[in-house]
C-alpha positions in Angstrom: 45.4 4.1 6.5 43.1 6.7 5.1 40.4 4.7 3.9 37.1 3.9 5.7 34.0 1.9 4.8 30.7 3.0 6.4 27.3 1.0 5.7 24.1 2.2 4.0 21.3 1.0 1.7 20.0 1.2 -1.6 15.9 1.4 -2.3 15.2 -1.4 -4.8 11.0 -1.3 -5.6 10.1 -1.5 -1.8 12.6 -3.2 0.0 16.4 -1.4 0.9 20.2 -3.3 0.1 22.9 -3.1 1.6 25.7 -1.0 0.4 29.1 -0.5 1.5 30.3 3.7 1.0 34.1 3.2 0.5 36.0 6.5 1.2 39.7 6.9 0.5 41.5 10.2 0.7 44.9 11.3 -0.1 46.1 15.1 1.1 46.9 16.7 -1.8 47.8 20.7 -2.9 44.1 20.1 -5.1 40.6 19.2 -4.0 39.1 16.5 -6.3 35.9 14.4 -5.4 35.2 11.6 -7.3 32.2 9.1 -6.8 31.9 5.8 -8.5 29.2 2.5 -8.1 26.7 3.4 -10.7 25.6 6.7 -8.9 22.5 9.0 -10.7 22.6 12.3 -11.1 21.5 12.9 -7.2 24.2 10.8 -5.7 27.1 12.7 -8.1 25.5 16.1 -7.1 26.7 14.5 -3.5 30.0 15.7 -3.5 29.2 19.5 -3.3 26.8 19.2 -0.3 29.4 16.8 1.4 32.4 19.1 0.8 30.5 22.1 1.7 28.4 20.6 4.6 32.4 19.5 6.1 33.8 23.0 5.2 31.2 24.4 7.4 31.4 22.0 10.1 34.7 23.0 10.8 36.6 20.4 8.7 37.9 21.6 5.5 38.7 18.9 3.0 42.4 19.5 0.4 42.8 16.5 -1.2 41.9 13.4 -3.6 38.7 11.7 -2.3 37.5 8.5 -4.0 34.1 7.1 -2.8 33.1 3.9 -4.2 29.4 2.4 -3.6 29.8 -1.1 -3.4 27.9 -3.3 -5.3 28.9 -1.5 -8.1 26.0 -3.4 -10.5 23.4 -1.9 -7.8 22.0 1.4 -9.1 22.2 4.3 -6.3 19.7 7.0 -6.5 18.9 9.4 -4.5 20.8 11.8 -1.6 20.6 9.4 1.4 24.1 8.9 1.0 25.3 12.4 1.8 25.9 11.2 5.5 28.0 8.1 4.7 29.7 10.0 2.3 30.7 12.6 4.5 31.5 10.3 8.1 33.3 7.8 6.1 35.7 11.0 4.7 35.7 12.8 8.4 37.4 8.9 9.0 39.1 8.6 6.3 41.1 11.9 7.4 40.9 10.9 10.8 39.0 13.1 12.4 37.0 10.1 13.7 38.9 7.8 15.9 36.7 4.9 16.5 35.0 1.8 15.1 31.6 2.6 16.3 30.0 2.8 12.8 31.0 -1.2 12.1 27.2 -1.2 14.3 25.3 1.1 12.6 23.8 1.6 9.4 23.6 5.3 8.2 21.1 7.0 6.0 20.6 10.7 5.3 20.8 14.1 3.3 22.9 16.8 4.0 22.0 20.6 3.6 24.9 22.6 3.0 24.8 24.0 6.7 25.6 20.2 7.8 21.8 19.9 9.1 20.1 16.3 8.0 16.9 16.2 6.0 14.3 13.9 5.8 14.8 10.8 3.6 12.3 7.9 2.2 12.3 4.8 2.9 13.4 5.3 6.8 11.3 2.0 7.9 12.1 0.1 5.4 15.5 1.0 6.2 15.8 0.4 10.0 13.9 -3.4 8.6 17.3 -4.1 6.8 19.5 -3.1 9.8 17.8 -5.6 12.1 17.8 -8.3 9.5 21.2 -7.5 8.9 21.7 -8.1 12.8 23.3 -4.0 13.5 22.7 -2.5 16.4 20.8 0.1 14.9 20.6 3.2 12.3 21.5 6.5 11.9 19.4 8.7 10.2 17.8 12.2 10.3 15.9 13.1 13.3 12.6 14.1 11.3 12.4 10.2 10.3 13.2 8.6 13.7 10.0 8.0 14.9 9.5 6.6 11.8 12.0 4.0 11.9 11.6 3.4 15.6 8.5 1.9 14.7 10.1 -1.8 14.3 11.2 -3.2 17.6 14.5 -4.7 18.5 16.5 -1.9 16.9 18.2 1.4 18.3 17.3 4.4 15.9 19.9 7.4 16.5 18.1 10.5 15.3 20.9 12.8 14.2 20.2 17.0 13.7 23.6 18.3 12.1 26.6 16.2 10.8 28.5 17.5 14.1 25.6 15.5 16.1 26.7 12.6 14.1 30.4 12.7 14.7 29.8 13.5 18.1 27.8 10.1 18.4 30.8 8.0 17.0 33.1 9.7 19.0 30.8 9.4 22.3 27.7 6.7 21.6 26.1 7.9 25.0 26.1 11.1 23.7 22.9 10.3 22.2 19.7 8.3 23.2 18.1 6.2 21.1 14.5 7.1 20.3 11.8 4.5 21.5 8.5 4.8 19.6 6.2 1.4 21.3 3.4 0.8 19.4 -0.5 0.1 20.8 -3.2 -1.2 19.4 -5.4 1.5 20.9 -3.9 4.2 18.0 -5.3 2.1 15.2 -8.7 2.4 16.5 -11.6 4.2 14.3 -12.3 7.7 14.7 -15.5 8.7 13.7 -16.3 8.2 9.8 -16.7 11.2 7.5 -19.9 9.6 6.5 -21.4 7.0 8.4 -23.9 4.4 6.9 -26.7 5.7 9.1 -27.0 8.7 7.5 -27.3 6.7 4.0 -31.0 6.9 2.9 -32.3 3.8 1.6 -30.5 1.0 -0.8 -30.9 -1.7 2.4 -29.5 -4.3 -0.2 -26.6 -2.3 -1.4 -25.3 -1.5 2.5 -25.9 -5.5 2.7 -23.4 -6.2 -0.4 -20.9 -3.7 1.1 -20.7 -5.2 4.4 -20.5 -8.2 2.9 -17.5 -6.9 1.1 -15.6 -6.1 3.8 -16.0 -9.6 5.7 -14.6 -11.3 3.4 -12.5 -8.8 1.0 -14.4 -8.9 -1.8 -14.2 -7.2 -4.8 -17.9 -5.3 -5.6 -18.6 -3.3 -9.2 -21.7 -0.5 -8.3 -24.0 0.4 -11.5 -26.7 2.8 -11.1 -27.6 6.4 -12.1 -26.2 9.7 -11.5 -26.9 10.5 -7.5 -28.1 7.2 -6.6 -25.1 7.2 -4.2 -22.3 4.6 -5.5 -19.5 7.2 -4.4 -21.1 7.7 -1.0 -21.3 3.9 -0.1 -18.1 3.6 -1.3 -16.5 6.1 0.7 -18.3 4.7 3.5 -16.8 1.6 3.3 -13.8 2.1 5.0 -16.2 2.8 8.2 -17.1 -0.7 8.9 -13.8 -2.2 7.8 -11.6 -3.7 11.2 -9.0 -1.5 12.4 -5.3 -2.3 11.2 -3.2 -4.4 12.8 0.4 -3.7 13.6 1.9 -5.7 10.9 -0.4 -4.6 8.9 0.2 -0.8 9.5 4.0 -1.3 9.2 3.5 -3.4 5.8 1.3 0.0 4.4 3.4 2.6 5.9 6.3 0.8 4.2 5.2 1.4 1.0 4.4 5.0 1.8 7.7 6.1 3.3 9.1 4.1 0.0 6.6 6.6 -2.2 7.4 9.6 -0.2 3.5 9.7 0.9 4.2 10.1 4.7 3.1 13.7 5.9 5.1 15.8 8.1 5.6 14.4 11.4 3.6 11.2 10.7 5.6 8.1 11.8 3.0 5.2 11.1 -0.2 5.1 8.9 -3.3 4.1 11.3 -6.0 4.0 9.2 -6.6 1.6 6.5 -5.7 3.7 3.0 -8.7 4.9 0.4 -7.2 5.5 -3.0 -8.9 6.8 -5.3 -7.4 7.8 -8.8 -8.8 9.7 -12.1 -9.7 8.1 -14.3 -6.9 9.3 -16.9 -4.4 7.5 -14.7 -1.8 5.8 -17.1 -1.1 2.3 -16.5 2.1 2.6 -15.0 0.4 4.9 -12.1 -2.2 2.0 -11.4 -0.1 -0.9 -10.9 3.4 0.7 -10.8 6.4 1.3 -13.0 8.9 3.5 -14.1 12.8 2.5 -15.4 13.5 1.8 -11.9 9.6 0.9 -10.4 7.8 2.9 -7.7 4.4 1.6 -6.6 1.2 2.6 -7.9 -2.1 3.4 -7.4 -2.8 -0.9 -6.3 0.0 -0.8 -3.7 -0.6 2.4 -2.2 -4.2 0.5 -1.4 -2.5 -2.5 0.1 -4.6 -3.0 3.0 -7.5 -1.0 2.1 -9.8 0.5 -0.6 -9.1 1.1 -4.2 -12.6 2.8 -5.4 -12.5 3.3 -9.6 -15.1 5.9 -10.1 -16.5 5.9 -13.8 -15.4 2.5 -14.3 -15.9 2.6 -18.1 -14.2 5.7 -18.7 -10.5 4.4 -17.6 -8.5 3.2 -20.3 -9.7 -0.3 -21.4 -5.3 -1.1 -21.8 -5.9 0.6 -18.3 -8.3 -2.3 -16.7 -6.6 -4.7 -18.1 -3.3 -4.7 -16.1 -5.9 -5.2 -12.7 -6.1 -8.5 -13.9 -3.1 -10.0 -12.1 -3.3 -7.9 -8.8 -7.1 -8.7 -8.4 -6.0 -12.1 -8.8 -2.8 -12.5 -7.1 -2.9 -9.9 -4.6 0.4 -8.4 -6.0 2.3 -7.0 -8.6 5.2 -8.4 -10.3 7.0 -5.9 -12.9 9.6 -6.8 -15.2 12.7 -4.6 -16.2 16.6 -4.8 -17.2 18.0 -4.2 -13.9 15.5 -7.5 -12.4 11.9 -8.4 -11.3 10.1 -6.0 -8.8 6.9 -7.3 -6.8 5.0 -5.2 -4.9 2.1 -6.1 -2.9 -1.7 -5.2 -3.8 -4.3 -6.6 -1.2 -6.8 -4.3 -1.3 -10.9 -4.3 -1.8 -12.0 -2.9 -4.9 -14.7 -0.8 -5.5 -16.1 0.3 -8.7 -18.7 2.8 -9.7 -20.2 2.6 -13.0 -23.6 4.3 -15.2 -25.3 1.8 -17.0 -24.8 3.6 -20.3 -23.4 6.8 -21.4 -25.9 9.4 -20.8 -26.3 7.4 -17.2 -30.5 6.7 -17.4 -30.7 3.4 -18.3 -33.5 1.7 -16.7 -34.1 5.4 -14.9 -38.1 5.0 -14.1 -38.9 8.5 -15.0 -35.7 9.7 -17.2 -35.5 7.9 -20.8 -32.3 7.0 -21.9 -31.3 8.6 -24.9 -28.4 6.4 -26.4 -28.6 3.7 -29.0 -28.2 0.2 -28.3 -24.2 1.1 -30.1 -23.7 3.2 -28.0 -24.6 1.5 -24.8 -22.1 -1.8 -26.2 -19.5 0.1 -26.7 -19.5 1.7 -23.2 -19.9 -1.2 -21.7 -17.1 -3.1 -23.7 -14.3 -1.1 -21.8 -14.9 -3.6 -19.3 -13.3 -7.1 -20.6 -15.6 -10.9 -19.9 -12.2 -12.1 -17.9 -12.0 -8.7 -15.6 -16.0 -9.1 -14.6 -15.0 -12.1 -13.8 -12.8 -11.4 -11.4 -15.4 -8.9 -9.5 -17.1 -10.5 -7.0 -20.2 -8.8 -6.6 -22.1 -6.9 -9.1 -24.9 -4.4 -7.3 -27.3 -2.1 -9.2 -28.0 0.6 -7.4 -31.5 2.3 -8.1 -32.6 5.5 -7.9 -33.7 6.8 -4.7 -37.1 7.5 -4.4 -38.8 11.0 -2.3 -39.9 8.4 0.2 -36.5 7.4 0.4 -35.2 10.7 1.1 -37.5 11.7 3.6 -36.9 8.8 5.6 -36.2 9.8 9.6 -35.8 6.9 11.1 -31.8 6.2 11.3 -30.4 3.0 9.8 -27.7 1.0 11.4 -24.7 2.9 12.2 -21.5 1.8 10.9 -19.9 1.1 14.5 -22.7 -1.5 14.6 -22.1 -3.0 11.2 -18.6 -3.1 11.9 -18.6 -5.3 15.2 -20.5 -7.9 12.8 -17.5 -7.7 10.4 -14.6 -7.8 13.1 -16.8 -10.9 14.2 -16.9 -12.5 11.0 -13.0 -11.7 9.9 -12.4 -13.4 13.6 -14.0 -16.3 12.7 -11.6 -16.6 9.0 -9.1 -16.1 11.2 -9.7 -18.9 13.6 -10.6 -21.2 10.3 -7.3 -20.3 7.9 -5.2 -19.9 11.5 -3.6 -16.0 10.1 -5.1 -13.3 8.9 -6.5 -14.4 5.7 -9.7 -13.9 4.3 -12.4 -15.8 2.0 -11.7 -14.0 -1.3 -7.7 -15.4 -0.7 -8.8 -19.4 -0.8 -7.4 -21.2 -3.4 -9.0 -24.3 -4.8 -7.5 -27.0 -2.2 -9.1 -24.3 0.5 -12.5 -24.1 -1.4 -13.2 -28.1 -1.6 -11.8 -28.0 2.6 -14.0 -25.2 3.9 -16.8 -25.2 1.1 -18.9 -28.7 1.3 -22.1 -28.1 -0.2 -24.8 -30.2 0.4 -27.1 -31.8 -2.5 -29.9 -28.9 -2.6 -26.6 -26.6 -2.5 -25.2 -28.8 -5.2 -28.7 -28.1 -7.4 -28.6 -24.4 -6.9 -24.4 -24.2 -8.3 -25.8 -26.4 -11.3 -28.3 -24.0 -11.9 -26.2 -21.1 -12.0 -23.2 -22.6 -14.0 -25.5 -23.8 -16.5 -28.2 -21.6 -16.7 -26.8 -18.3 -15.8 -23.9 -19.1 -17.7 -21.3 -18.1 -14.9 -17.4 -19.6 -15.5 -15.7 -21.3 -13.3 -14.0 -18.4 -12.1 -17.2 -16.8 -11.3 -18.3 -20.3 -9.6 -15.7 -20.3 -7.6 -16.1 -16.9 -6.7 -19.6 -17.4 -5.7 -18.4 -20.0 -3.1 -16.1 -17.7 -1.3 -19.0 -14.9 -1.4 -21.7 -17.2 0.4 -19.2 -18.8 3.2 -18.6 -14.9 4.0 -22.5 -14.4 4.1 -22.4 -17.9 6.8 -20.0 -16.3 8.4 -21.7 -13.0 8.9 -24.6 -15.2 9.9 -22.7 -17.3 12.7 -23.3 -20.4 10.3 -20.3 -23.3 10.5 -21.1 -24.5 6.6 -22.9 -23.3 3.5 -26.5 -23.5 3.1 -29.0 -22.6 0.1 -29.9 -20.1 1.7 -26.3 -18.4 1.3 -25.9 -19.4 -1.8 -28.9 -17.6 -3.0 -28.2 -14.0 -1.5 -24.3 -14.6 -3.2 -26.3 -15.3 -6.5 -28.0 -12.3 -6.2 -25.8 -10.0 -6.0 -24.1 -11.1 -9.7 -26.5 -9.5 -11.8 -24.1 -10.2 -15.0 
């Protein structure tokens, strides 16, 4: 019968479909390629490569060919089904003689020379062909590291569309790569800047290793070259290394976004995104007529640092309110809700007005109070809110600068943050942190004692601070007693967490 059906997937936000690649073909004195299931403009474009990458294989195609991508309410996009197309019309004429593609799901583009180039979206790819219980993938050989990534799976990493016949003629024609995973290659190399060689601001280094105990979110104010950018790219210094479901959750959402560099199979460090300010909304949190992550996904994991704070959009900010809560993204379209995933530390950097000397000791500021109001308004009450720390950062001082005697090194900082994200661990039993506790977690793990009791009154009623911001303040000072080795909250905690909310 010449009809075949070879399996594939679809890329839907960041997780692939399955989809069937239908091929019937009648011989015929004309060639005519047809290719229905809601294809775009890179699947129709298909055809050529597939008839010409065939022709040159040594297979030349006269006749009616009808490929139907099934479901056809499923969008396809994209040339990664130039290798289906192609195997399921070699079977269709019969120039392949077995079943072994039943096993296999098969990704790839074709150039016209019948040599496979890379695709996206190879993990999350070989992730549907285990769930969907195959045997394993075929795909280009540049992305087969990639995929072999995820145990439990056989990843056939295919060079020419000849290799790939050849494999479903002969499947021991062809080993499988193996790719096994350590912890040891998620270990730190050496930061690019290290906290010992940041002079001064003692308190500031305290709120940041604070922040990455417990994933909190941190806004830094200060003058021009106080240092805010510095700390912040420090950050990721004293941060623990990933772990291997968490590197395969963040290169995921690379290989989705086309972000994996040549030859790289697996993201190893924790990402630091850092976007312009004139980022559009849609480029923060994601978007698009069929969504691609943004800038909050591509940070899943790690550090999203917002330089200028007040200069981004204010329609900009506002969309952070959800994945600073939530830690994700849900966007709505036509075709269906997409969710992405955004659990990442942010870091902002801000000047405490315009010009940027504000309460500068020797510089006067030279903008009116107007001014200053309406720089600051960019930033809504309900998104401070959601920041957990806010740090002023002064100026530094000559003696400051001159300073020789080295600070504490990151490596050192870091063991006390590994210790303190071990001890989370052991209380919330997964790897979960303080700033994720929702309010059942808070009254289990926060008891506060009555001076404790006193000091929130204080602060809720005095200093004004919402419940939000209460709440918030809780999850700050049991990181600070966990930093400190402490089982419970004391004043003493809750103090320092005060302290560091300046607004």
């Amino acid at each position: 019968m010449p009809f075949s059906r070879m399996h594939s997937v679809s890329l839907i936000g960041l997780d692939a479909v399955p989809v069937e690649v239908e091929v019937d073909f009648i011989r015929a004195e004309k060639t005519l390629f047809v290719i229905v299931g809601l294809p775009d403009t890179g699947v129709r474009e298909s055809k050529d490569r597939v008839l010409t990458a065939i022709k040159n294989a040594g297979y030349p195609v006269i006749g009616i060919c009808t490929v139907n991508l099934a479901p056809g309410d499923v969008r396809k996009e994209g040339a990664l089904y130039d290798l289906p197309i192609a195997l399921g019309l070699l079977s269709a004429m019969h120039a392949i003689g077995t079943e072994v593609h039943r096993d296999y799901l098969i990704v790839g583009e074709l150039g016209l020379g019948g040599d496979l180039r890379p695709i996206q979206g190879a993990l999350a790819s070989a992730m549907l062909a285990k769930e969907l219980g195959k045997k394993g993938i075929l795909l280009p050989a540049a992305n087969a590291y990639e995929a072999a990534t995820l145990p439990g799976i056989d990843v056939i990493p295919i060079h020419t569309l000849q290799e790939a016949v050849q494999f479903l003629q002969k499947p021991d024609s062809i080993t499988p790569v193996v790719h096994t995973l350590s912890e040891n290659i998620f270990s730190l190399a050496t930061p690019i800047i290290d906290f010992a060689d940041i002079k001064g601001q003692a308190h500031v280094k305290r709120a940041m290793e604070i922040a990455a105990a417990g994933s909190h979110n941190v806004v830094l104010s200060g003058p021009p070259g106080s240092g805010k950018t510095m700390l912040a790219k420090a950050l990721g210094g004293i941060m623990p290394e990933l772990t291997v479901e968490e590197a395969l959750e963040v290169t995921k959402i690379h290989s989705v976004s086309g972000l994996l560099g040549e030859g790289q199979s697996i993201i190893t460090q924790r990402p630091f995104r850092s976007p312009h300010h004139t980022v559009s909304y849609a480029g923060l949190i994601g978007g698009g007529s069929y969504p691609r992550p943004g800038e909050v996904s591509l940070a899943h994991r790690g550090i999203l640092f917002l330089d200028e704070l007040p200069e981004f959009s204010r329609s900009v900010l506002e969309v952070l309110r959800q994945p600073l809560e939530d830690r994700k993204v849900t966007i709505s379209r036509a075709q269906g809700n997409f969710t992405f995933p955004s659990d990442f530390i942010c870091i902002a950097a801000m000047n405490p007005c315009p010009c940027g000397y504000l309460g500068h000791p020797d510089k006067p500021c030279i903008d009116s109070l107007f001014q200053v109001d309406r720089y600051r308004s960019k930033i809504s009450g309900p998104l401070w809110d959601r920041i957990d720390m806010h740090i002023e950062v002064p100026v530094l001082r000559y003696r400051d600068i001159a300073q020789t005697a080295p600070g504490e090194s990151s490596a050192v900082i870091r063991e006390r943050v590994k210790a303190a994200r071990q001890r989370q661990t052991k209380r919330f039993k997964t790897h979960k942190t303080n700033s994720q506790m929702n309010s059942r977690e808070l009254k289990q793990y926060c008891p506060l004692t009555p001076e404790c009791h006193e000091v929130m009154r204080q602060a809720i009623d005095v200093l004004g601070m919402s419940a939000r911001a209460s709440d918030r303040l809780l999850r700050v000072a049991l990181t600070i007693a966990d930093l400190a080795g402490e089982p419970a909250i004391t004043q003493e905690h809750l103090m320092e967490a005060i302290s560091y909310r300046k607004s």
